[in-house]
C-alpha positions in Angstrom: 163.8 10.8 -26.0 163.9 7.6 -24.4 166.2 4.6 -25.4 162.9 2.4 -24.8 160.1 1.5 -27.0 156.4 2.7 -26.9 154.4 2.0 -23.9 151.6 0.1 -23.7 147.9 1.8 -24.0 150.0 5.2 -25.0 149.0 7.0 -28.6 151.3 5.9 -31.3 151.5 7.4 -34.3 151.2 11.0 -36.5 149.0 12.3 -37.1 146.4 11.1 -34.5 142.8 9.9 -36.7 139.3 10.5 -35.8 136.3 9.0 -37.6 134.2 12.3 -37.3 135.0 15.8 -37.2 136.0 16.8 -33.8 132.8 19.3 -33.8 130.4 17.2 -34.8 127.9 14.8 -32.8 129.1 12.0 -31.8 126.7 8.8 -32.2 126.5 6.9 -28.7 127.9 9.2 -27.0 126.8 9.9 -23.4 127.1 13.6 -23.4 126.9 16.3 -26.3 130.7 17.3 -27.6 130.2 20.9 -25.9 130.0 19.2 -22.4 132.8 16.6 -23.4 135.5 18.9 -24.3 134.8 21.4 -21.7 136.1 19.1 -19.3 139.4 19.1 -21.3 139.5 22.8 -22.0 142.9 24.4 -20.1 144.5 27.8 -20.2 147.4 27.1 -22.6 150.6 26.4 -20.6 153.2 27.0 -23.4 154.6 30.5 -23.3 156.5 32.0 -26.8 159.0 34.4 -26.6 158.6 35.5 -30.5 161.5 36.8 -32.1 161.4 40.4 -34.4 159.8 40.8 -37.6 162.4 40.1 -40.0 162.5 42.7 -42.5 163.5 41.4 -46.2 163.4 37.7 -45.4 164.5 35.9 -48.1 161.6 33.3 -48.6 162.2 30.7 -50.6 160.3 27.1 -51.2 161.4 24.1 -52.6 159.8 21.3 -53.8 159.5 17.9 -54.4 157.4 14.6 -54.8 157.5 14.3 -51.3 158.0 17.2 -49.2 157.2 21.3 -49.6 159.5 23.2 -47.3 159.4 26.9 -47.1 163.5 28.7 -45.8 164.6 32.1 -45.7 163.6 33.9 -41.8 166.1 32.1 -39.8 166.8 35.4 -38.0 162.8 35.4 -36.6 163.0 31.4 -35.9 166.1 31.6 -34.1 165.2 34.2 -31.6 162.0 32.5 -31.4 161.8 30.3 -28.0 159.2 27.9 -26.9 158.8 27.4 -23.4 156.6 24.6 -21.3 157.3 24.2 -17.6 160.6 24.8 -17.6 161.9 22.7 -20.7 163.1 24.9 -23.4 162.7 24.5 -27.2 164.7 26.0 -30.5 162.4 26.7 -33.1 163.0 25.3 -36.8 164.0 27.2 -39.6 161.8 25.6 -41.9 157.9 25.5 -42.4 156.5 22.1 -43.9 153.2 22.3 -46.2 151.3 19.4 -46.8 147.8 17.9 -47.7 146.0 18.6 -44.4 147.0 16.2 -41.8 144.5 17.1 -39.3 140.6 17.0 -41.2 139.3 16.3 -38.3 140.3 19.5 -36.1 139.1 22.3 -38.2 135.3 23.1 -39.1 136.5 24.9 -42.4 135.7 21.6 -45.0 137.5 23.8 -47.4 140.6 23.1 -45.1 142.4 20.9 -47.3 146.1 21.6 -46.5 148.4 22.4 -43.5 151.8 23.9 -42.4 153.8 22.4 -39.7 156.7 24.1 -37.5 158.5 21.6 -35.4 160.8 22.9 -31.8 162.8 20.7 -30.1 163.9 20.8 -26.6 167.2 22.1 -25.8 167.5 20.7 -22.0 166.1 17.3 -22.0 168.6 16.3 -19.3 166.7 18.7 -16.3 163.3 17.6 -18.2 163.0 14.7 -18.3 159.5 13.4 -18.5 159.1 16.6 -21.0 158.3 16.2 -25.2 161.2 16.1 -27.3 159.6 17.8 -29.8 156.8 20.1 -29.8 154.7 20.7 -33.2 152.5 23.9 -33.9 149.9 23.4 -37.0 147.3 25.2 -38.8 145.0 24.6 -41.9 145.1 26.0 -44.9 142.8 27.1 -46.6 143.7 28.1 -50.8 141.1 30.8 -52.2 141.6 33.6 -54.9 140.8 36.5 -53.3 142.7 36.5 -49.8 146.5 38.1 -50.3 149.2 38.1 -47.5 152.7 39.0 -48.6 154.4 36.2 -46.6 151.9 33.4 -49.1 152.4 35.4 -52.1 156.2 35.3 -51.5 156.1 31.3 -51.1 154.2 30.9 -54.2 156.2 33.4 -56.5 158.8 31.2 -55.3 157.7 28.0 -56.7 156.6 29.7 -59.8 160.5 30.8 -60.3 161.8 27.8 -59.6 162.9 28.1 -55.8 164.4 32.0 -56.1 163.7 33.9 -53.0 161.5 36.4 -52.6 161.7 39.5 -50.4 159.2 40.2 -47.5 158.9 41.4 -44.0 158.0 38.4 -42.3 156.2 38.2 -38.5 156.4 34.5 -37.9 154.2 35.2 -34.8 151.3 36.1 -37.4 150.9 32.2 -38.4 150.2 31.1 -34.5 149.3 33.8 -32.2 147.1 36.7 -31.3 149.0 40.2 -31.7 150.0 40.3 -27.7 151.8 36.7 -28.8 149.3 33.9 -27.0 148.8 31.3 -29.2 145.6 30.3 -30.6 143.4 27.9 -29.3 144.8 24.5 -30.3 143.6 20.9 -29.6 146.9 19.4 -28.4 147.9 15.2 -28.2 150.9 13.1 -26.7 152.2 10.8 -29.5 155.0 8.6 -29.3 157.0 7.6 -32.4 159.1 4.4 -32.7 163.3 4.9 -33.5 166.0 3.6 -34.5 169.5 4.6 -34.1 172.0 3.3 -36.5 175.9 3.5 -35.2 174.8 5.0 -31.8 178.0 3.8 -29.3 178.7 1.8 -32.5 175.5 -0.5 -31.8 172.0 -0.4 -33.6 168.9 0.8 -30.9 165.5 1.3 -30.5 164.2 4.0 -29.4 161.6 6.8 -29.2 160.6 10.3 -29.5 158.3 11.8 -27.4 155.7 14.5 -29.3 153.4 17.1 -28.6 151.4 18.2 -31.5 149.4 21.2 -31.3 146.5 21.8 -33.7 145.3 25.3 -34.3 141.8 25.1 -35.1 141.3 28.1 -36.6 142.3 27.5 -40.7 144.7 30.6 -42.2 142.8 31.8 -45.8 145.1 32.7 -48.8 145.4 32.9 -52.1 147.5 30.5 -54.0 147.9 29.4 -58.4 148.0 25.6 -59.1 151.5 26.0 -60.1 153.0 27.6 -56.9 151.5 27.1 -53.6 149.3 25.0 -54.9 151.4 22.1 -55.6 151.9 21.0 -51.7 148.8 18.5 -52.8 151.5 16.4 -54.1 152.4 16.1 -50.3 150.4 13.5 -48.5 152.4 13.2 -45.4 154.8 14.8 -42.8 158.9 14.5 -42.2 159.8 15.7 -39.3 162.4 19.0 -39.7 163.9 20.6 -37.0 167.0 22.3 -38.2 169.4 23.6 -37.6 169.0 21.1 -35.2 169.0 17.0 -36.2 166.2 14.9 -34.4 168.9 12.1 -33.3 170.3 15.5 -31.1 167.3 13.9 -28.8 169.8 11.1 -27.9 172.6 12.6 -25.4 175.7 10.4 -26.8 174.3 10.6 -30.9 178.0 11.0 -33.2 177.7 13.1 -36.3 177.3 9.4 -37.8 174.6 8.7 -36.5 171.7 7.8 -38.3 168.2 8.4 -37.3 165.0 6.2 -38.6 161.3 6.5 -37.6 159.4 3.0 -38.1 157.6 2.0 -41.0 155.5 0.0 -39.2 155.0 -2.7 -36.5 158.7 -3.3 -35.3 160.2 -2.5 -39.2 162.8 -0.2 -39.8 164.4 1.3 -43.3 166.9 -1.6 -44.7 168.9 0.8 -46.5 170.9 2.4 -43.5 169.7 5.8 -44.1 168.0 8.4 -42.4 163.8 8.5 -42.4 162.1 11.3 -40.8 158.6 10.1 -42.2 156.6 9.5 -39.1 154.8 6.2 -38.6 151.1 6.4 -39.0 148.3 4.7 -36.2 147.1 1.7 -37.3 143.7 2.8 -36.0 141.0 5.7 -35.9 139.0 6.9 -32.8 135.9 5.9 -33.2 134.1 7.3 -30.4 134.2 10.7 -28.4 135.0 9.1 -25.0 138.6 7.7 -26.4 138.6 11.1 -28.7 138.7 13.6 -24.9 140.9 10.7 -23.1 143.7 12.1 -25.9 143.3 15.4 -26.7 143.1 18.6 -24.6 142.0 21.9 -25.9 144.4 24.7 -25.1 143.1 28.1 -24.8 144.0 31.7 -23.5 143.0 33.1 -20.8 140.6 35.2 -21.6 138.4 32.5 -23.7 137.3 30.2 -20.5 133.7 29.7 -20.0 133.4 30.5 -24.2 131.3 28.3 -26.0 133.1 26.1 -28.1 131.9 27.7 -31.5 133.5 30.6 -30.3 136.7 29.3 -29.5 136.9 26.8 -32.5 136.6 30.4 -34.9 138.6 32.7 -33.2 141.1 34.1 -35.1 143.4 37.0 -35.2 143.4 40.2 -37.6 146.8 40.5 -40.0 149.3 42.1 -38.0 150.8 44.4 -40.5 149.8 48.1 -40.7 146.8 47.5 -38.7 145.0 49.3 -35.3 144.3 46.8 -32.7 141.4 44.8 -32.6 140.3 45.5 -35.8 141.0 43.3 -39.5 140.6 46.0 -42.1 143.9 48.8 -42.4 141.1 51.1 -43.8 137.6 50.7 -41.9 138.3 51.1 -38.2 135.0 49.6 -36.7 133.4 46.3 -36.5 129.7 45.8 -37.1 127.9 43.2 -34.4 124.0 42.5 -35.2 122.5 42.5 -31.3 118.7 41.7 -29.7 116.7 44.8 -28.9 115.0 43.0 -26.8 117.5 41.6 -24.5 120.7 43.6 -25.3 119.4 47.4 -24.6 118.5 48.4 -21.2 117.9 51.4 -19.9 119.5 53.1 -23.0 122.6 51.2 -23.2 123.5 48.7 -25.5 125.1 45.6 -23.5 127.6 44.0 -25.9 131.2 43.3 -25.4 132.7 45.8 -28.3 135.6 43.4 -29.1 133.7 40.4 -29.6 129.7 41.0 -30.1 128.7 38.4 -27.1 125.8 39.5 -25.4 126.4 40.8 -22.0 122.8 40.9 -20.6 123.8 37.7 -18.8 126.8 39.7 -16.7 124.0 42.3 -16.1 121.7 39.8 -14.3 124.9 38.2 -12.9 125.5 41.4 -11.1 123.3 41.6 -8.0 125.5 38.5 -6.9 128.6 39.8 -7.7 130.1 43.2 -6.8 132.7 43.4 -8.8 130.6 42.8 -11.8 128.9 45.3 -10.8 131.4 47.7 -10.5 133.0 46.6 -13.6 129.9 47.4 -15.2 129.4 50.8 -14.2 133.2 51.6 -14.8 134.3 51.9 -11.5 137.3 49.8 -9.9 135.8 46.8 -7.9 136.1 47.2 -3.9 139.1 45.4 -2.1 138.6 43.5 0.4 141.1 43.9 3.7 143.0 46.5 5.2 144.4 49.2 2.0 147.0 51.2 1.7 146.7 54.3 3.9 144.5 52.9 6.4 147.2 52.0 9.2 148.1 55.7 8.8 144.3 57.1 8.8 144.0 55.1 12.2 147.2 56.0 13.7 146.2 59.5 12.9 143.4 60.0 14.4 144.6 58.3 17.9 147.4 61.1 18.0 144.2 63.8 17.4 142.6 62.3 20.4 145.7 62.4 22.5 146.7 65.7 21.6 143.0 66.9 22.4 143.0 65.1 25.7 146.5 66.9 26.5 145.2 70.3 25.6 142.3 70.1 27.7 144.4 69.1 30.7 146.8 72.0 29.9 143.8 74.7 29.6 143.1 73.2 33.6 146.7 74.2 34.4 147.0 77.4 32.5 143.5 78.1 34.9 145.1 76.8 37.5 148.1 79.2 37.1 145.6 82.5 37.1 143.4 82.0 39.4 145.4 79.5 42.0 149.1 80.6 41.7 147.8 84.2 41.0 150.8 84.6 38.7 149.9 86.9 35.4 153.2 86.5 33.0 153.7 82.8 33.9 149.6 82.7 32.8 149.9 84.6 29.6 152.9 82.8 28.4 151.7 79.2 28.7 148.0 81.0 26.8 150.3 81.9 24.1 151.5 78.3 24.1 148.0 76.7 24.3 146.5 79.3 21.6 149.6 77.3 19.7 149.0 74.3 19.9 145.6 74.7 19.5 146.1 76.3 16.0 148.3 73.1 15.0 146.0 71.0 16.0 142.9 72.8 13.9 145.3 72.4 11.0 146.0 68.8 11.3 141.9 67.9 11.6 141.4 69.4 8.9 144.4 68.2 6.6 143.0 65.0 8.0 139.7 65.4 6.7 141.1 66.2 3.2 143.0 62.6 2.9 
């Protein structure tokens, strides 16, 4: 939120335009689009605390020449938080469908539509320098064959006319992996010209700050002509964020007042009412090198150093009724096709199980790299530094020298007792005492021993 316009040189515009698919080669460029975007490749900083699968949701869509917006789980978006840094975002209660807005981020050509989710930030006032509103996306992909019950409610809806349909709904199972991380996205900064009508009783410009995030990865279900299918009469995006209004950006915004996205180079709405159709850019990126100054990819963890084909496809099972790991409720395996040549050694077969890489590479890797190796062979990799135990081991084995030391001088005295002091009871007393001590200390060496 800023009471400011644009700056200069920043992106402007939704949704951001490329001339090729982000995948493809790039003409002129000087290095290949693997080597580009690995540059921009991050672990993903935005955390989601998901809320509960909402059982009996009441989906319902409605329609019209200009939007598709899908209602009904407000109990899973509004225990649903965003978080980045330390800003904190409310999740919409409504899902947007639309021709696809993004061509350019998803591989699938088949991709030809898109939902959109919007959050907006809750504590703008300790953030800042943080978006305003953050937007998660993902193609669509319309085919006859894939069902999920969440789709098929939508479209039964439009077919009766808006009435809701009942479903268990896991709004985590549009974005994320089962353990909640997102999927890999290619995020962008956008800035979007405003204007506030009746704000302190004056007219201002302004702006919103965005961050889009694209998931790359396209969703696949089935949808008629009649229902689902009839978000192609959607060509572009109005921002949603309720329950929350997008002039809530602006700390001193009355119920009055009204809340207008340009329409184009310094032009506003003339008719005083609200327009949450964002401006488009006036230009497309033509080449890769203004294409990676834009966008980063956002990724979990556990995909760094993946190739970019990998990370660009992968995408979750359904998380209803289903064993981890695996996308079919009734055959529990997966089925990899592997190189004899290179991926069996020594009788074992050396291919990660959960994703059907290769890991002959880790195998050569492992000379330089205990813990590979240890990995490898199942065993837990050696820590280096002083472990639990040891200060105790030490100081153990200093007392068993001191107590031996003491012993032997107290065998000199017990001698010196017998044959020196010539005194028989004093000398079998302290032998009872040193046969003892002696015991203990046989015990102790070899509890020692044991730990």
């Amino acid at each position: 939120m800023s009471l400011q316009s644009c700056q200069p040189g920043s992106t402007v515009g939704f949704p951001l335009k490329l001339l090729h698919n982000l995948f493809d080669s790039w003409a002129a460029a000087s290095s290949t689009t693997e080597a580009a975007l690995k540059q921009n490749t991050l672990v993903n900083d935005i955390t989601v605390n998901w809320g509960p699968v909402q059982r009996g949701a009441q989906i319902k869509a409605t329609t019209s020449e200009s939007s598709f917006t899908v209602t009904g789980f407000s109990v899973a978006a509004d225990s649903t938080t965003l978080t980045i840094g330390t800003a904190q975002y409310r999740c919409s209660e409504v899902i947007s469908v639309t021709k696809i807005q993004h061509p350019t981020f998803c591989k699938d050509s088949d991709a030809l539509y898109e939902f959109i989710q919007a959050f907006q930030i809750q504590n703008k006032a300790s953030n800042p320098s943080s978006p305003d509103i953050v937007l998660i996306t993902r193609p669509l992909v319309f085919n006859t064959t894939k069902t999920d019950p969440f789709w098929s409610a939508i479209d039964a809806s439009v077919l009766a006319k808006g009435k809701p349909q009942s479903v268990d709904f896991d709004l985590k199972s549009l974005y994320a992996y089962s353990n909640g991380d997102l999927l890999p996205m290619v995020m962008y900064q956008t800035c979007l010209p405003a204007q506030l009508l009746n704000y302190n009783g004056e007219t201002v410009k302004a702006s919103i700050q965005m961050q889009v995030n694209v998931i790359m990865a396209p969703i696949y279900v089935k949808a008629t002509d009649s229902g689902l299918g009839i978000c192609r009469n959607v060509n572009t995006y109005s921002l949603v964020t309720t329950p929350k209004r997008p002039v809530d950006c602006f700390p001193n915004a009355s119920s009055t007042t009204v809340f207008q996205f340009s329409t184009g180079l310094n032009t506003f709405p003339k008719d005083g009412k609200n327009n949450f159709t964002m401006l488009s850019p006036n230009s497309i990126l033509s080449d890769l090198s203004s294409v990676t100054d834009r966008i980063t990819l956002k990724i979990p963890k556990s995909l760094l150093g993946k190739s970019l084909s990998v990370i660009s496809n992968k995408i979750p099972p359904r998380l209803t009724e289903l064993v981890e790991g695996f996308t079919s409720s009734t055959r529990q395996y997966k089925c990899y096709k592997i190189d004899p040549t290179k991926d069996i050694q020594n009788g074992q077969i050396l291919v990660d199980p959960t994703t059907g890489e290769s890991l002959s590479q880790a195998m050569a890797d492992q000379e330089q790299d205990p813990e590979i190796t240890a990995a490898l062979n199942g065993q837990a990799p050696k820590v280096s530094g002083i472990l639990p135990g040891d200060i105790l081991k030490v100081l153990s084995i200093i007392a068993t020298v001191i107590f031996s030391i003491s012993l032997l001088a107290y065998f000199w005295y017990i001698k010196h007792v017998f044959f020196n002091l010539k005194d028989l009871n004093w000398g079998i007393l302290h032998t009872l005492i040193f046969g003892g001590l002696l015991t203990g200390l046989v015990f102790f060496s070899i509890f020692l021993g044991k730990k």
